[in-house]
N, C-alpha and C positions, 0 to 999 in steps of 0.2 A: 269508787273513783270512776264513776263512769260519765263525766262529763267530758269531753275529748278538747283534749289544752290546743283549741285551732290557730290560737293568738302565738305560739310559738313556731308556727310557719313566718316564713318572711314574709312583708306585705306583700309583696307581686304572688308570691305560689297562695297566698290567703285568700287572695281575690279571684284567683283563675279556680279554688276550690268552690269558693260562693258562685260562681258562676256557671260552674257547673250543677252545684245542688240547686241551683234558680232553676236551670232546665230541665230537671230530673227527678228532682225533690227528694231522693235517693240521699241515706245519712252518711252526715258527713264524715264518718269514720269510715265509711267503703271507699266515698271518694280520696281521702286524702290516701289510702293505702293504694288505689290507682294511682293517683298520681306520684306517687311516691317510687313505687312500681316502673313508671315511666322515668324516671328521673334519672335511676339506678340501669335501665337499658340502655337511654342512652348516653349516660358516660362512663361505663363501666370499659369501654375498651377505650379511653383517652385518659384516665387516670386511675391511681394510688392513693393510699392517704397513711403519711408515715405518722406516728405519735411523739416518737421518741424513737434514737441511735438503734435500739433493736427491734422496732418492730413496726411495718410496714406490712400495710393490707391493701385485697381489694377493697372497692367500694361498694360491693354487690351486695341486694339485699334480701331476702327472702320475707314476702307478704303470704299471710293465712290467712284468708277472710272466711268465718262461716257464716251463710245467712240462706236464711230460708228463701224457700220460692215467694214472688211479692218484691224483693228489695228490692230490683231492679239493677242488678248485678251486673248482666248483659250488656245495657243500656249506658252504666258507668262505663265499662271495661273500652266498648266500642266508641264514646265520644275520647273519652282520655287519651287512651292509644290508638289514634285517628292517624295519625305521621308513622306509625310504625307499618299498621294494617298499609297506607298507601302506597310507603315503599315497597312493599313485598309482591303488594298487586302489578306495583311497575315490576318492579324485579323478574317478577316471574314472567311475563309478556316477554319480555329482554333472554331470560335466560335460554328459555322454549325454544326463541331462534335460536342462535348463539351452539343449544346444545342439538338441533338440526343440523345447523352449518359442520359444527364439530363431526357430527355421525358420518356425513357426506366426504369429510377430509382424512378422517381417519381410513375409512374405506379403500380411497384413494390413495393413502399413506401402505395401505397393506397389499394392495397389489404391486405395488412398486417393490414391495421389502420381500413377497415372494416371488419376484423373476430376479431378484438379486442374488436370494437364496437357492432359488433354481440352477440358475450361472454355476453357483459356487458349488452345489452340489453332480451337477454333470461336469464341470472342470477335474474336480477331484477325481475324482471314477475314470478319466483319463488321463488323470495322472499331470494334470495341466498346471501351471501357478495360477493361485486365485487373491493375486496381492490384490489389485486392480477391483476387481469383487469386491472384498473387504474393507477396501480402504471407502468403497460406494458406501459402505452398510455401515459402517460408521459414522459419514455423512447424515444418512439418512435416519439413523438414530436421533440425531441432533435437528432434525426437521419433523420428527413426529408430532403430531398434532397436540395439544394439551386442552386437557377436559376441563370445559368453562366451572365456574366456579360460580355457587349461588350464596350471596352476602345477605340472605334473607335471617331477619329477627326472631318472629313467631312461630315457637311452634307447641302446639300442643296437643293430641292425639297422634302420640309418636313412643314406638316402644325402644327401650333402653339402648339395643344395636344401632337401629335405623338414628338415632340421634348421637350417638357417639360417633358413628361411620360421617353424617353431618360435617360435628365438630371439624372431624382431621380432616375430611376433602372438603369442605367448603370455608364456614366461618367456627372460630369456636370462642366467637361468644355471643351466645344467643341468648332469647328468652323464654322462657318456661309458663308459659300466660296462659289460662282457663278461665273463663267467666263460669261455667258448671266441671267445679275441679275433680266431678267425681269422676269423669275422663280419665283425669290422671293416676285417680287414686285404684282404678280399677286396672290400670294397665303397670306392665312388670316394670315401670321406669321407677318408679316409686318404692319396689321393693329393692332395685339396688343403689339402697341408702349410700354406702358407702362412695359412689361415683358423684352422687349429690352432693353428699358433703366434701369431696374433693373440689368439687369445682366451685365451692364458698370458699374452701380455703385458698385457693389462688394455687393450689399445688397440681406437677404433672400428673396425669393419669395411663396408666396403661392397658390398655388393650387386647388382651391375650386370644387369639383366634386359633381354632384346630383345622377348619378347613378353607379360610381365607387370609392374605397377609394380616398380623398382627401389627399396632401402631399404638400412637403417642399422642394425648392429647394434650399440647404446650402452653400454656399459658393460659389456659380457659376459664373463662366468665360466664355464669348463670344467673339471673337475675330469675325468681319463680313470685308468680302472682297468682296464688293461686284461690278461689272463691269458691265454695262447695256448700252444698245444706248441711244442715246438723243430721241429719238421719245416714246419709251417707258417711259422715264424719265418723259418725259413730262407730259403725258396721266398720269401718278401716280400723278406726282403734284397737274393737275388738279383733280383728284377725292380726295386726301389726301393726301397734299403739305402745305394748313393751319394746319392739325391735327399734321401732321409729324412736322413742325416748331414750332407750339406751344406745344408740346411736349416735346422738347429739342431733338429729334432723331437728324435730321439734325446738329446741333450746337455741337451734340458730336461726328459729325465724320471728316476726313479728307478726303476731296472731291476735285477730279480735274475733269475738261472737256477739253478731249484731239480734242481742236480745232483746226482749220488749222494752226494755231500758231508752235502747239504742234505735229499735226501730221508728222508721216514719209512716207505718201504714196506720191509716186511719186522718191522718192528717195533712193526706198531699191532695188540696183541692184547689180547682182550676184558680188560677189567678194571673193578672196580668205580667206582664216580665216583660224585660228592655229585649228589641231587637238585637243591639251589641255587646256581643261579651267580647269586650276589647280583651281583656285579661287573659282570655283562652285561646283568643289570635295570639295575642304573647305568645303564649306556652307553644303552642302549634308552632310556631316561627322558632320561638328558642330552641324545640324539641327538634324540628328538621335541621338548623343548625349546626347543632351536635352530630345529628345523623351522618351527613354530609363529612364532618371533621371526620368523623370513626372511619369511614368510607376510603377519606385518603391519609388514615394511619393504617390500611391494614398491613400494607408489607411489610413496611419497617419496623412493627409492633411493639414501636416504643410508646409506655406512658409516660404522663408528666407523673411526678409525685405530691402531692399538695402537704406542705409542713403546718402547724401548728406554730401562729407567734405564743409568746412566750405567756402569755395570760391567758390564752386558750390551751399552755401545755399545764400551765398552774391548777385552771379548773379541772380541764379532765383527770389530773392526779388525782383532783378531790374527789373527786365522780366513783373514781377505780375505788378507792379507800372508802367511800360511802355505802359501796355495793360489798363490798369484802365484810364490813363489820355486819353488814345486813344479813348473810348467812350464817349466823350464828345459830344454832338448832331455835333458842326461844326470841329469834327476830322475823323480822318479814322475810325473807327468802330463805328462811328455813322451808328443807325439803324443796327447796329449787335451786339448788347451787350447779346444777348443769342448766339451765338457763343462767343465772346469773355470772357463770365464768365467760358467757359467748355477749353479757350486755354491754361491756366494757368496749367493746369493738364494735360492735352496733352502733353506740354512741361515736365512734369514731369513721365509721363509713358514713352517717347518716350527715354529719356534722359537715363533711365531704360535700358530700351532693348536695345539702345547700348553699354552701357558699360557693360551688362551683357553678351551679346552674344562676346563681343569682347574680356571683360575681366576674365569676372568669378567673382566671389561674391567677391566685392569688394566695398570699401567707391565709389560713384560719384562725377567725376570729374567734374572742369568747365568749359573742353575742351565739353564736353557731352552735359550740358546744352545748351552752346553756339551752338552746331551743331544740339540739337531740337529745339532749338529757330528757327533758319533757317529756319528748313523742314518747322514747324508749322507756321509761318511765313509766306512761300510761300501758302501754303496749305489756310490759310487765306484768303490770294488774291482770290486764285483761290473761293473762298467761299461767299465772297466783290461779285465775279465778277457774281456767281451763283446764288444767293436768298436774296443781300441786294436791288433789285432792284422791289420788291412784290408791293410797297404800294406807290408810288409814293413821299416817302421822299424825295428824293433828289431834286425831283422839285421844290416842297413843300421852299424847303431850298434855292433852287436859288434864286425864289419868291419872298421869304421873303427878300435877300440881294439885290435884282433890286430892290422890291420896297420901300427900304431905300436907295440907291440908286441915284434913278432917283428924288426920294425928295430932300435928300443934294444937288445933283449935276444941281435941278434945269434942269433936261435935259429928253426927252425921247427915251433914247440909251446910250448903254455904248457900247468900243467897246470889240470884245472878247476878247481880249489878256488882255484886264483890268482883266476878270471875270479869265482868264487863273494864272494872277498874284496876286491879290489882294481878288479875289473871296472867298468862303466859303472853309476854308483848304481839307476837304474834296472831292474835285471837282477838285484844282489844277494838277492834275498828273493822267496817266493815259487817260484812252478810254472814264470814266463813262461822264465827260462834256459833250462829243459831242451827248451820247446817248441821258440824260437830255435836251441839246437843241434839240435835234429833235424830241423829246417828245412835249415839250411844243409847238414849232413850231405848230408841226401837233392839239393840242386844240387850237390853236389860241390864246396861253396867251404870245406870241412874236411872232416878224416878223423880219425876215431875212431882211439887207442890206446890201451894201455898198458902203463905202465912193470913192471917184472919185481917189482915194491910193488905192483902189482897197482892204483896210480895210475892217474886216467884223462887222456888227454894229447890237447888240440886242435890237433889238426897243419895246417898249411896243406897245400889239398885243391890236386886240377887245376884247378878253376873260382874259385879263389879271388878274383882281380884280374879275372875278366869271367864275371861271372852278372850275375840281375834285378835284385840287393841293390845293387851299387855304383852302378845307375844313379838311386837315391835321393841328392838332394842332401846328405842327412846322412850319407854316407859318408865325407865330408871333415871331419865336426866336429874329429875329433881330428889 
């Protein structure tokens, strides 16, 4: 499945995606995970998206891109999120003063608070009343200076404190954005999983300090984009690839690997292209828009909630029930059923953000649902295709159905196109078969042949009944 479903973007984000691969040539699967990325920062602190009486989410989404050096990763990141980088650039010009002025006032705030304290300290010593004192210093409590506040978006080269201390004094809801995510992956923010997946699930966090005040971080939003090479990727998995999976990190993000499939190198050469991408002034305009709105929600830090009408709550039942039967050991999201418990809400944030950025607070349609089903869908795959390969299930699984199998059949060989047709649902379609046999191949728990057709035939190996595979408990499914 690796054609990426673009057509389930709504026309307007469809066009401002093309318009950006016109100028970039960069595929379209990085792009749309930018821009999707963008979508989710900025309105993740102006809305919710309820499904149904019990259950209410953010809208925040977490993007995984891997792609090698060449995509053009940077280049994506920094057109897409152009309104974000802007703001920050102002912002930061703004705050710089701001927290100048504040050092200067504060200053001033303390000299005043010690000839107060002085007063009240040589009053006492002779024995004086210090009502008068007191009643100053209580004044002057209520006139202390208050340390400006920076409402900046980006950040990313930032360890797990310095971004938490962020959240509570400034905004807390930010963005977790890398165009080279191996930044992130190498710094300690990343090993506490746990605060990551707090701030997907929309729950408080807390804080525990032993030598500075401990805090609360309330209501906070992470939207992470994060785009890394596969070599780096790697090197993370292996050091914290179990912690990250058994975690749930992984399982709540939307992850591709822009493989030669997917890549555009070799094929982005000079051609001419239109001066206007009207479509990305859009987006530019819609995306400051938003920005502006979040700007003056922040005090009151109320969101809207965006409901589901009633044929949009129809589908997505379907969706939940389509993905439930799909974990079945011998269906597709066997051996992903921690990704697949986090899709169902995927499809409900994502569904969100389209028809918010496209419509404006409005009931969700079914048109919606149906076009995050897609993306998250695709995104699946690509996920199937990333880390349901850890543990040797599948083999496990073939195993188990050769060697029921070659009992009934009385035989020792089936040919493939049997295992292709008839084989474990989950193995039919797709690349994962051939990986599995050549897995097991290489333990020696089958042996390659074929027939004088020139057939190809999976014979029971020397290691068949004792390799790594049988010692998976789903070696016995069948």
């Amino acid at each position: 499945m690796n054609h990426f479903p673009l057509n389930a973007f709504p026309s307007k984000l469809r066009e401002v995606i093309l318009d950006v691969e016109e100028l970039t040539q960069a595929p379209i699967p990085l792009i749309a995970s930018s821009v999707i990325s963008a979508i989710s920062l900025a309105s993740q602190r102006l809305v919710n998206v309820k499904v149904n009486p019990f259950f209410e989410s953010p809208v925040s989404l977490f993007l995984f891109v891997i792609a090698n050096s060449g995509e053009r990763k940077t280049t994506v990141d920094r057109m897409v999120m152009r309104p974000f980088y802007q703001h920050d650039e102002s912002l930061l010009r703004k705050f710089d003063e701001s927290n100048k002025n504040y050092s200067i006032e504060l200053k001033v705030w303390e000299v005043k608070e010690k000839a107060i304290l002085g007063l009240i300290k040589k009053k006492t010593a002779e024995g004086q009343s210090t009502e008068v004192e007191s009643k100053r210093l209580k004044e002057l409590q209520a006139e202390k200076p208050m340390r400006p506040k920076s409402q900046r978006y980006i950040y990313s080269n930032v360890t797990p404190e310095a971004l938490q201390s962020a959240m509570s004094q400034h905004s807390s809801n930010i963005g977790l954005i890398a165009d080279e995510g191996a930044n992130i992956l190498d710094r300690q923010v990343m090993k506490d999983l746990s605060f990551i997946n707090s701030m997907w699930d929309g729950v408080d966090f807390h804080v525990e300090r032993k030598t500075t005040q401990s805090f609360t971080i309330e209501d906070g939003r992470i939207t992470l984009s994060m785009m890394v090479q596969k070599k780096p990727f790697d090197l993370y998995l292996k050091r914290q690839g179990e912690k990250a999976r058994g975690s749930g990190f992984f399982a709540r993000c939307l992850s591709v690997f822009i493989d030669e499939n997917l890549s555009t190198q070799g094929e982005r050469f000079i051609r001419p292209h239109s001066n206007e991408q009207a479509h990305l002034s859009y987006f530019y305009q819609k995306t400051t828009e938003l920005l502006m709105a979040g700007s003056q929600n922040i005090k009151n830090s109320y969101r809207e909630c965006l409901l589901l009408d009633i044929e949009a709550q129809y589908e997505w039942e379907k969706i939940y029930n389509k993905i439930e039967y799909q974990i079945h050991p011998d269906r597709k999201y066997a051996n992903m059923n921690d990704f697949a418990s986090k899709l169902s809400n995927n499809v409900a944030r994502l569904s969100a953000l389209l028809s918010y950025f496209t419509e404006g607070s409005c009931a969700i349609k079914k048109e919606y649902i149906q076009s995050a089903w897609l993306l998250c869908e695709w995104y699946m795959e690509q996920a199937i295709n990333l880390f349901s390969y850890e543990d040797g299930y599948y083999e496990a699984l073939l195993l188990s159905w050769l060697n029921r199998e070659y009992f009934r059949r009385n035989s020792d060989y089936i040919k493939f196109n049997d295992i292709r047709r008839n084989g474990p649902n989950s193995l039919r379609k797709g690349k994962l078969l051939e990986k599995v046999i050549f897995n097991l191949e290489k333990a020696k728990a089958i042996d390659i042949e074929y027939s004088r057709k020139g057939a190809r035939l999976v014979c029971e190996g020397a290691q068949f009944r004792y390799n790594d595979f049988t010692n998976n408990p789903i070696f016995s499914f069948y």
